[in-house]
PyMOL Python script that loads the backbone (N, CA, C, O; Angstrom):
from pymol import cmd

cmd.read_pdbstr("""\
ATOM      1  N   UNK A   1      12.691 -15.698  16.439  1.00  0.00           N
ATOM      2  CA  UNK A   1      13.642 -15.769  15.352  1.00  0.00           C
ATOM      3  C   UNK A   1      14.142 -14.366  15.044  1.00  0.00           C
ATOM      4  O   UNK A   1      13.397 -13.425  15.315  1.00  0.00           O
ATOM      5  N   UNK A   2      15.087 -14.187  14.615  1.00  0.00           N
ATOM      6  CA  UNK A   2      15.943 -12.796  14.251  1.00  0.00           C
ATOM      7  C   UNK A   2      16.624 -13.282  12.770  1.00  0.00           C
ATOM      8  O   UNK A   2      17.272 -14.210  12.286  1.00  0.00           O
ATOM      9  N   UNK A   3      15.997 -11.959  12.397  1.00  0.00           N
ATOM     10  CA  UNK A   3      16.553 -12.126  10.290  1.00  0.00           C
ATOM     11  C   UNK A   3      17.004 -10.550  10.228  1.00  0.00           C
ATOM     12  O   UNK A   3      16.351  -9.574  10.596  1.00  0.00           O
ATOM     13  N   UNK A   4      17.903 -10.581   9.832  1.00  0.00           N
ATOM     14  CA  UNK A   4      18.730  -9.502   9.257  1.00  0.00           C
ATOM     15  C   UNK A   4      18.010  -8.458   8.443  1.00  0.00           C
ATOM     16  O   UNK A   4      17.307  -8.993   7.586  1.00  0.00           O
ATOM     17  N   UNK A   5      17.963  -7.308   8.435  1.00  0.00           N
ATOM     18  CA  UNK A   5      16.723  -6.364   7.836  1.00  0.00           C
ATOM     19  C   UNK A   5      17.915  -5.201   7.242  1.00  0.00           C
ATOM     20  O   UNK A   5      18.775  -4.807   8.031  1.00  0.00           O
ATOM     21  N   UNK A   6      17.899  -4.804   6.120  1.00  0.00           N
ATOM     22  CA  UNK A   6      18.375  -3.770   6.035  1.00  0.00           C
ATOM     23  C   UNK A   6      17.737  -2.293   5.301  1.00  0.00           C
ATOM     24  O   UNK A   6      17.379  -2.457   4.135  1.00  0.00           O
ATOM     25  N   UNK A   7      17.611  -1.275   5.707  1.00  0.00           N
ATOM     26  CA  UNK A   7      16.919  -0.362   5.696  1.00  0.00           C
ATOM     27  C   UNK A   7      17.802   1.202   5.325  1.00  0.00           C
ATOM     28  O   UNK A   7      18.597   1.877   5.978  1.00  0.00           O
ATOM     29  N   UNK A   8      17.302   1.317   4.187  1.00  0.00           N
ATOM     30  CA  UNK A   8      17.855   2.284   3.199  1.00  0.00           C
ATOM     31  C   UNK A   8      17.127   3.333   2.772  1.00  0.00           C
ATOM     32  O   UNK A   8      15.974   2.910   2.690  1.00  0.00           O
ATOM     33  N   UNK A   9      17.171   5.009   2.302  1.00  0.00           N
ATOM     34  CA  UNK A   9      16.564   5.872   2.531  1.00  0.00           C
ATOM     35  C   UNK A   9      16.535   6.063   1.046  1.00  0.00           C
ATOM     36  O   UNK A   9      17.599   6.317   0.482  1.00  0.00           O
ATOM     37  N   UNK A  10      15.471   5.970   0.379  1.00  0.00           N
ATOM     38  CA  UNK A  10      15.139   6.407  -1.736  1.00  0.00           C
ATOM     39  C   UNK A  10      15.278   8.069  -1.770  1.00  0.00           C
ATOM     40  O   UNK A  10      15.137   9.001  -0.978  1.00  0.00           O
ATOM     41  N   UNK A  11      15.580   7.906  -2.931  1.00  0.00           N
ATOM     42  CA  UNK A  11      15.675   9.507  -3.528  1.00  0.00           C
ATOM     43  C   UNK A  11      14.473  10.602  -3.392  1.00  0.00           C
ATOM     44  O   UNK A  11      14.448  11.787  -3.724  1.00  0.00           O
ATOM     45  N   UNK A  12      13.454   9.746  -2.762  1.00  0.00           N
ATOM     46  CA  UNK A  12      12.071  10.255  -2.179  1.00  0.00           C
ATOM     47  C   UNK A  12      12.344  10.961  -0.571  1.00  0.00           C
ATOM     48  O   UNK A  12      12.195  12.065  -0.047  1.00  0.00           O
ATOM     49  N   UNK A  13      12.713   9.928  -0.266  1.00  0.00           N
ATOM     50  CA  UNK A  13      12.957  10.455   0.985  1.00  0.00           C
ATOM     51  C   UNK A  13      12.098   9.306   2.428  1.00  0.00           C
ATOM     52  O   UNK A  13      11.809   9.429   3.619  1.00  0.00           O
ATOM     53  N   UNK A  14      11.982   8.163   1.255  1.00  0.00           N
ATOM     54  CA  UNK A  14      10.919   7.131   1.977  1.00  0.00           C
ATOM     55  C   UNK A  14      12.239   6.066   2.425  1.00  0.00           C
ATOM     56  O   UNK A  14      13.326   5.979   1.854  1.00  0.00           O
ATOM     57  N   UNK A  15      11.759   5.296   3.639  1.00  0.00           N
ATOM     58  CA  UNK A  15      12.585   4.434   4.070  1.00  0.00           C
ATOM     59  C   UNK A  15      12.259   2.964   3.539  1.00  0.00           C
ATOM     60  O   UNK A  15      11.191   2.456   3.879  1.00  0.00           O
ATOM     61  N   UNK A  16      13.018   2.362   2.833  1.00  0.00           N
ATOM     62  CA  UNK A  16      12.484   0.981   2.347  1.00  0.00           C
ATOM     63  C   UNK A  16      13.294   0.046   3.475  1.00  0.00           C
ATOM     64  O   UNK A  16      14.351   0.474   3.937  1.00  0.00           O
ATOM     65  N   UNK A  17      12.929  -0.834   3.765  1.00  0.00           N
ATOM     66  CA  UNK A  17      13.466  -2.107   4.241  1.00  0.00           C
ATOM     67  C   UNK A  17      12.957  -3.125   3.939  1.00  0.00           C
ATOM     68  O   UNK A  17      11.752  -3.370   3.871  1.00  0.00           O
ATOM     69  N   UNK A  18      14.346  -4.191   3.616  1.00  0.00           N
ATOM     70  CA  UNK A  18      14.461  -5.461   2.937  1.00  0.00           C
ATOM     71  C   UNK A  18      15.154  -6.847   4.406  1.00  0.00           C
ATOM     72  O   UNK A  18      15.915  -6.915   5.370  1.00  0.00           O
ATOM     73  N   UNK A  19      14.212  -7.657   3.610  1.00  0.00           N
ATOM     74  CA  UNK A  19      15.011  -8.963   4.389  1.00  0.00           C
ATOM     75  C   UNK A  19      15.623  -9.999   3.433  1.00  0.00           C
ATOM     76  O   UNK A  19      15.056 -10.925   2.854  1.00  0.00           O
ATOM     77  N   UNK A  20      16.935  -9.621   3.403  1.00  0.00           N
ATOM     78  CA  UNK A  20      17.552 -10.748   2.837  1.00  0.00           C
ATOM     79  C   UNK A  20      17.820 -12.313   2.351  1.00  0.00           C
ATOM     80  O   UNK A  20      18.244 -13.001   1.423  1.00  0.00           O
ATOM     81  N   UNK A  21      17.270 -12.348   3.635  1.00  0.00           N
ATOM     82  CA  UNK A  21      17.176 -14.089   3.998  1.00  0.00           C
ATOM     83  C   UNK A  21      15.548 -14.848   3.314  1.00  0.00           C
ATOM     84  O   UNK A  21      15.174 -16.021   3.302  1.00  0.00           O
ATOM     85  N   UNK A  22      14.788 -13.387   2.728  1.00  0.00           N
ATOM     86  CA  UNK A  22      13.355 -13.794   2.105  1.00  0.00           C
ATOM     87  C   UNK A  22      13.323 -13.161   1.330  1.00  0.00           C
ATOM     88  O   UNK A  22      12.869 -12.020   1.415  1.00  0.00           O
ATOM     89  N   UNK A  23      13.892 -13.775   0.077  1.00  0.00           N
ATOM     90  CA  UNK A  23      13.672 -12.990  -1.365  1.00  0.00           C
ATOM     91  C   UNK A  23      12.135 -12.617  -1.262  1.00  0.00           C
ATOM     92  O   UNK A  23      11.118 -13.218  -0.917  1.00  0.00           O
ATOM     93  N   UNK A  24      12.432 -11.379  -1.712  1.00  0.00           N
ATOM     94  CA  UNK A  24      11.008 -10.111  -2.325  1.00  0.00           C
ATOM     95  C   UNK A  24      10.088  -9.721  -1.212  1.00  0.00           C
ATOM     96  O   UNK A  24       8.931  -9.301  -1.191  1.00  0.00           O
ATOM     97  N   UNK A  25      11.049 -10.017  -0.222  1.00  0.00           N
ATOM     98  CA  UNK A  25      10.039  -9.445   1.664  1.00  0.00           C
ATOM     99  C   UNK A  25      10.602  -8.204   1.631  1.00  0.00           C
ATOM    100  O   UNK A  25      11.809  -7.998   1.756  1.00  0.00           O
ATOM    101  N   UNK A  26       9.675  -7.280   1.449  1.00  0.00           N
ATOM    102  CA  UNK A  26      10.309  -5.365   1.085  1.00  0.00           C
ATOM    103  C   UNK A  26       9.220  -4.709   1.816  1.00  0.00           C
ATOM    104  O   UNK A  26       8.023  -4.835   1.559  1.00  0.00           O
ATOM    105  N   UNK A  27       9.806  -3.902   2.873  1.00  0.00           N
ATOM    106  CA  UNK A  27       8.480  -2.562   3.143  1.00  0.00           C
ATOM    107  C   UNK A  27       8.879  -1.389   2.460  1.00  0.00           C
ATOM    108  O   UNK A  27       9.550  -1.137   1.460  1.00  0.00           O
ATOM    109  N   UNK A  28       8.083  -0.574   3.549  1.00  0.00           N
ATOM    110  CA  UNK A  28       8.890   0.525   3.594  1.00  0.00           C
ATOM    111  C   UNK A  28       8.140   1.708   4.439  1.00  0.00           C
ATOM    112  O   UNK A  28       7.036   1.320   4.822  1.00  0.00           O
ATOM    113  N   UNK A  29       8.378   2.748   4.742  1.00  0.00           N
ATOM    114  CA  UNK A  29       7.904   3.689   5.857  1.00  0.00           C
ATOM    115  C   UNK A  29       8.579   4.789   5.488  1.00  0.00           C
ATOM    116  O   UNK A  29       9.689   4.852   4.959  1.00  0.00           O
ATOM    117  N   UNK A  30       7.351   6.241   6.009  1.00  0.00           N
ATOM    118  CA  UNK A  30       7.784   7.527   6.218  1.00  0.00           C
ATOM    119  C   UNK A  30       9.211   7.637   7.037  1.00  0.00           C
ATOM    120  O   UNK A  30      10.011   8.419   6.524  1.00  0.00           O
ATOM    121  N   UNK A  31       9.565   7.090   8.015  1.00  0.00           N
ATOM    122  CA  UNK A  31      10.560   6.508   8.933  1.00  0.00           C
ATOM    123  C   UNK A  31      11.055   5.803   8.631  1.00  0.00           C
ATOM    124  O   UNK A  31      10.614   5.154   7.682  1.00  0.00           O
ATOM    125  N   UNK A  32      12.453   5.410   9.304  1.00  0.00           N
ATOM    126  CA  UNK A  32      12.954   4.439   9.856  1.00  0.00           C
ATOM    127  C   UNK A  32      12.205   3.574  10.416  1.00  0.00           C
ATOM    128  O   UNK A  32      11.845   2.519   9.894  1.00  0.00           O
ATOM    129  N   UNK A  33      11.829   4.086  11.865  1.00  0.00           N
ATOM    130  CA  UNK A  33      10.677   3.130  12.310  1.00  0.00           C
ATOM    131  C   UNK A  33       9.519   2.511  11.830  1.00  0.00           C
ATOM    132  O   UNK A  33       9.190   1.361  12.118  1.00  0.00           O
ATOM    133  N   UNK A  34       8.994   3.156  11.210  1.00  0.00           N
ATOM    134  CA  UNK A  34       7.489   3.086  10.855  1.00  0.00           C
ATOM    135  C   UNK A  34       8.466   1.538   9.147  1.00  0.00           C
ATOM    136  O   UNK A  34       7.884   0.522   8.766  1.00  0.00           O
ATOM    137  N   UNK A  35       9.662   1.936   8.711  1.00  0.00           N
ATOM    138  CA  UNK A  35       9.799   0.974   7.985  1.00  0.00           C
ATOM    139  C   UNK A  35       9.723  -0.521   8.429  1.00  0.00           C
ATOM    140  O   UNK A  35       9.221  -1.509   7.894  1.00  0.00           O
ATOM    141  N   UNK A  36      10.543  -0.292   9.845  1.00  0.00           N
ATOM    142  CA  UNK A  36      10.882  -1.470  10.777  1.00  0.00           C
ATOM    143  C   UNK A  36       9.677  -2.595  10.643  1.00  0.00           C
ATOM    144  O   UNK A  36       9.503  -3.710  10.152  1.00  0.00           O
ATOM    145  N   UNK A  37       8.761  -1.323  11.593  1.00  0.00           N
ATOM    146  CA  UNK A  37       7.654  -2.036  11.673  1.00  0.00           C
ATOM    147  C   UNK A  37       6.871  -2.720  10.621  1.00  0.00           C
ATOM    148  O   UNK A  37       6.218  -3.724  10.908  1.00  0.00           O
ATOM    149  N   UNK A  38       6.894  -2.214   9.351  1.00  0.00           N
ATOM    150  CA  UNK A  38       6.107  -2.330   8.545  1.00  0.00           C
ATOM    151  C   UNK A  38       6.774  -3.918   7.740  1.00  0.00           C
ATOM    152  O   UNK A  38       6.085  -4.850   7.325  1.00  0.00           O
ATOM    153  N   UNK A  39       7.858  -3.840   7.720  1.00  0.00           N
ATOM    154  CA  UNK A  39       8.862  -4.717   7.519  1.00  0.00           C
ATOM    155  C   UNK A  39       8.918  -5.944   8.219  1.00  0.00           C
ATOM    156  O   UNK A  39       9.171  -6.978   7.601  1.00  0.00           O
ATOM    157  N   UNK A  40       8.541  -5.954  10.434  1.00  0.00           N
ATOM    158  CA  UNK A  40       8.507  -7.198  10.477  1.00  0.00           C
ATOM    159  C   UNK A  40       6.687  -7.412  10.444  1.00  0.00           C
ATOM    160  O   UNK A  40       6.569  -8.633  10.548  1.00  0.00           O
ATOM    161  N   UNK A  41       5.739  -7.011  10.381  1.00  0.00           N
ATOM    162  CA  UNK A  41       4.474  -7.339   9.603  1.00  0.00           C
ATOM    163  C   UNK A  41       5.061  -8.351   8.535  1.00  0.00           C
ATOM    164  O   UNK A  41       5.386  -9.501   8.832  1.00  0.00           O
ATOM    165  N   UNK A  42       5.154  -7.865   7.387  1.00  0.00           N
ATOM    166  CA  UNK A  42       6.155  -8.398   6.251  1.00  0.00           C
ATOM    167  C   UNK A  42       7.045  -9.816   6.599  1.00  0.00           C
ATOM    168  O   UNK A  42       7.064 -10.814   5.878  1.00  0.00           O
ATOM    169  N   UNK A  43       7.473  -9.719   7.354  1.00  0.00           N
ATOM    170  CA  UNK A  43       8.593 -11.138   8.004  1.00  0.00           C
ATOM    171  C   UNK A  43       7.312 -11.925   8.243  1.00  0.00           C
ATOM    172  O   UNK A  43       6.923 -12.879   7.568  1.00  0.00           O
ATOM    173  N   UNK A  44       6.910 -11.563   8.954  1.00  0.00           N
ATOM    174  CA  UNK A  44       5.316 -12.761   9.893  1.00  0.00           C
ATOM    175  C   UNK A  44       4.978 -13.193   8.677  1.00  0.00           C
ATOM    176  O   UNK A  44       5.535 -14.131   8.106  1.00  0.00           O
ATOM    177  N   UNK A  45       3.972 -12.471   8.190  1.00  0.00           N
ATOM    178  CA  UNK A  45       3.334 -12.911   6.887  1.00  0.00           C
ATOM    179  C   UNK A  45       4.098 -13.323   5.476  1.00  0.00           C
ATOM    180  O   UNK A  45       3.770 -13.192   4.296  1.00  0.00           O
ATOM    181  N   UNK A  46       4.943 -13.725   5.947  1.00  0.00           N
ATOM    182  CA  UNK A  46       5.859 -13.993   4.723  1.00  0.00           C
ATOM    183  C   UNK A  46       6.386 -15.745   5.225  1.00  0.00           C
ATOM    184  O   UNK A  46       6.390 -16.689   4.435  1.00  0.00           O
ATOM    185  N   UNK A  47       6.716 -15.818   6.415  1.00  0.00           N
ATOM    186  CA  UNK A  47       6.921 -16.911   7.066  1.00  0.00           C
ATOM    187  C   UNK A  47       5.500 -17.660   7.366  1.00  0.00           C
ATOM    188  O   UNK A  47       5.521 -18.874   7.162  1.00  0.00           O
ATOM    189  N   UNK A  48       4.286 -17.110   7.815  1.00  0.00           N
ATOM    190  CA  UNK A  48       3.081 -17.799   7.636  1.00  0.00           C
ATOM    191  C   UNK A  48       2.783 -18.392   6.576  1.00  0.00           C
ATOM    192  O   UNK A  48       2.423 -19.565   6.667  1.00  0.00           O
ATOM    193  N   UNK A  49       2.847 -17.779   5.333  1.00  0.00           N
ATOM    194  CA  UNK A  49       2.895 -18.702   3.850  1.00  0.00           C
ATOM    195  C   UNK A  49       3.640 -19.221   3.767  1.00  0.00           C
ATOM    196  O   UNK A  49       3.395 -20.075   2.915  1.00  0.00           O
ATOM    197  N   UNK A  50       4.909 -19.362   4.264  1.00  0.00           N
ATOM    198  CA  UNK A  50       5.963 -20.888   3.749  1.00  0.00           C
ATOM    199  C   UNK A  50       5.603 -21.872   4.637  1.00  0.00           C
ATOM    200  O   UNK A  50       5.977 -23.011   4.354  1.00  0.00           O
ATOM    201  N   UNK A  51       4.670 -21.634   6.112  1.00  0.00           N
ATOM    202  CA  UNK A  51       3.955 -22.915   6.944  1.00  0.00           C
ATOM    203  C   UNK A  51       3.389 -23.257   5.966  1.00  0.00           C
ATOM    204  O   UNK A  51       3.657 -24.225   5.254  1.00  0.00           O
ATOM    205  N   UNK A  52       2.467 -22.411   5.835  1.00  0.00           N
ATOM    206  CA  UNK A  52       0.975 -22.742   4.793  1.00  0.00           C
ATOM    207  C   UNK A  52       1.321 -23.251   3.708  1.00  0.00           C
ATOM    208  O   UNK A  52       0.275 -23.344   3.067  1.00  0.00           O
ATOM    209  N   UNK A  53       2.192 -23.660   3.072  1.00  0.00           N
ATOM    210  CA  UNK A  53       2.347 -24.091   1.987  1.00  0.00           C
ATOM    211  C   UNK A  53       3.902 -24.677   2.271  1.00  0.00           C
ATOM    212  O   UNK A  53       4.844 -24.224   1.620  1.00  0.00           O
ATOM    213  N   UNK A  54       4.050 -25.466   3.044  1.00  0.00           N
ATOM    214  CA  UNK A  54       5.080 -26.419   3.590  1.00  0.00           C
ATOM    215  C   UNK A  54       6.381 -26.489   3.350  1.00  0.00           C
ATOM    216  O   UNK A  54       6.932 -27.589   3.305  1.00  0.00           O
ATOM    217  N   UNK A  55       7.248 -25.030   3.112  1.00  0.00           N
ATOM    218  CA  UNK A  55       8.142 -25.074   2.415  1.00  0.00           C
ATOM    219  C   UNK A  55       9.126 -24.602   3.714  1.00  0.00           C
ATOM    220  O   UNK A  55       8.715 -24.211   4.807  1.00  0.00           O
ATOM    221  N   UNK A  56      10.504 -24.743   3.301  1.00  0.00           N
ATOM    222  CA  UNK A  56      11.163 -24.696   4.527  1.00  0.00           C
ATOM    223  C   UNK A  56      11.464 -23.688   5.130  1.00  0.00           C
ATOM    224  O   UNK A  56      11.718 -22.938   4.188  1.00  0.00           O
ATOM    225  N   UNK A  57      11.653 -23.008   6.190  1.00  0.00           N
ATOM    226  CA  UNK A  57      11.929 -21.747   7.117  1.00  0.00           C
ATOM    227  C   UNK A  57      13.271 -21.461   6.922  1.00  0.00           C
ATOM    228  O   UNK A  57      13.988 -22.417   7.216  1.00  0.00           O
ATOM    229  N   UNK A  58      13.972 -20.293   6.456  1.00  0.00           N
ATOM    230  CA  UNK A  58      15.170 -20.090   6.779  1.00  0.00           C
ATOM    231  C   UNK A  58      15.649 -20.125   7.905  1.00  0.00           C
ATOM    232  O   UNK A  58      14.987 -19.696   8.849  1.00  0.00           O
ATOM    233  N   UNK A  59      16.708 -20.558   8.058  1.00  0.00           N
ATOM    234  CA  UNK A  59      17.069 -20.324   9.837  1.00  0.00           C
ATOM    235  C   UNK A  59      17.254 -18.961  10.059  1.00  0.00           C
ATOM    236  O   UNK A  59      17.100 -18.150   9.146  1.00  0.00           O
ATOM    237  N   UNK A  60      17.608 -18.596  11.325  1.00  0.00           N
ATOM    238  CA  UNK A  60      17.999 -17.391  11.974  1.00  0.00           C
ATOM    239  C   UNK A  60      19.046 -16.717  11.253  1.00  0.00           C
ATOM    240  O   UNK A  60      19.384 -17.393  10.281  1.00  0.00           O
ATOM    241  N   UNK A  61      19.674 -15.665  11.358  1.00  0.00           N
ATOM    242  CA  UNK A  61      20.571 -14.905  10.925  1.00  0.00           C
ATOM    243  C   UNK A  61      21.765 -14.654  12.551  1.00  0.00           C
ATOM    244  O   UNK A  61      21.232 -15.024  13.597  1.00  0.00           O
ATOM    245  N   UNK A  62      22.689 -14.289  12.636  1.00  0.00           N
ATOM    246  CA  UNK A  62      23.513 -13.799  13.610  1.00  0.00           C
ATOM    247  C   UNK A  62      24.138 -12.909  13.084  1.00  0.00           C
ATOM    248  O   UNK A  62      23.502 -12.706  12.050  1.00  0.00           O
ATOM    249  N   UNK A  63      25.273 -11.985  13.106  1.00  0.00           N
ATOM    250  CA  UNK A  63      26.166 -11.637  12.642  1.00  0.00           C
ATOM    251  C   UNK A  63      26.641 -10.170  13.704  1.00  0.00           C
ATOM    252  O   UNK A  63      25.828  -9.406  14.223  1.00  0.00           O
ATOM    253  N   UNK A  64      27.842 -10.096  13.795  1.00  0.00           N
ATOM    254  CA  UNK A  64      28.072  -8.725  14.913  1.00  0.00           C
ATOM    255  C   UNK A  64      28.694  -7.946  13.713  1.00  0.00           C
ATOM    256  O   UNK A  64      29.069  -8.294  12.593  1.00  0.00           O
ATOM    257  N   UNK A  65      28.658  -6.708  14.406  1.00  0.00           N
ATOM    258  CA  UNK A  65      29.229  -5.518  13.785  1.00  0.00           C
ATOM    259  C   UNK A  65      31.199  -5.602  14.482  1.00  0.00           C
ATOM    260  O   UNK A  65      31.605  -5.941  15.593  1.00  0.00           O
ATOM    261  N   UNK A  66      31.617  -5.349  13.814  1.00  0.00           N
ATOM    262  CA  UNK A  66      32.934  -4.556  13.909  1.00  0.00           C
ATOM    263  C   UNK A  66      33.591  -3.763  13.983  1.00  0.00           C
ATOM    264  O   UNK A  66      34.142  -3.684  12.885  1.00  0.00           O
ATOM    265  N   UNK A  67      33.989  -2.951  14.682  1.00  0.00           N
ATOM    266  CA  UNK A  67      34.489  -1.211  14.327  1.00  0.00           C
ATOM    267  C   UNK A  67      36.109  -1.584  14.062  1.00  0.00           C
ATOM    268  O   UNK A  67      36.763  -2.325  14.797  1.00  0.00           O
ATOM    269  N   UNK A  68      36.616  -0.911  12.851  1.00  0.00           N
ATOM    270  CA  UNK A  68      37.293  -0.385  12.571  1.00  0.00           C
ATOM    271  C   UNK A  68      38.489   0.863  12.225  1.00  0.00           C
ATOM    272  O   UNK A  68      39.395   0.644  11.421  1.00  0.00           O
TER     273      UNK A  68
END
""", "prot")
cmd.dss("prot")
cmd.show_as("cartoon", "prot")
cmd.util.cbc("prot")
cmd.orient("prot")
């Protein structure tokens, strides 16, 4: 599955990343990367409790970029 992540840099200087498609699924990382990662941890275990407790899966996300 692929969910849309977006990943933004705080006045700290820490990288947070959010998934949209799962209200209150938030990391965050020294990095970029290290947010990524920490973020899809976060996706798994966030989608394991909506099995575990029988609630429905968002579908996938798609979307392309555009240049302008």
């Amino acid at each position: 599955m692929k969910y849309r992540v977006v990943v933004e840099e705080d006045e700290d200087g820490i990288f947070v990343a959010e998934c949209p498609s799962l209200p209150g699924c938030i990391s965050q990382g020294k990095s970029r990367k290290e947010a990524l990662n920490n973020v899809k941890d976060a996706i798994k275990g966030y989608l394991e409790s909506l099995k575990k407790h029988n609630e429905p899966i968002p579908p996938s996300v798609y979307e392309e970029m555009v240049e302008i």
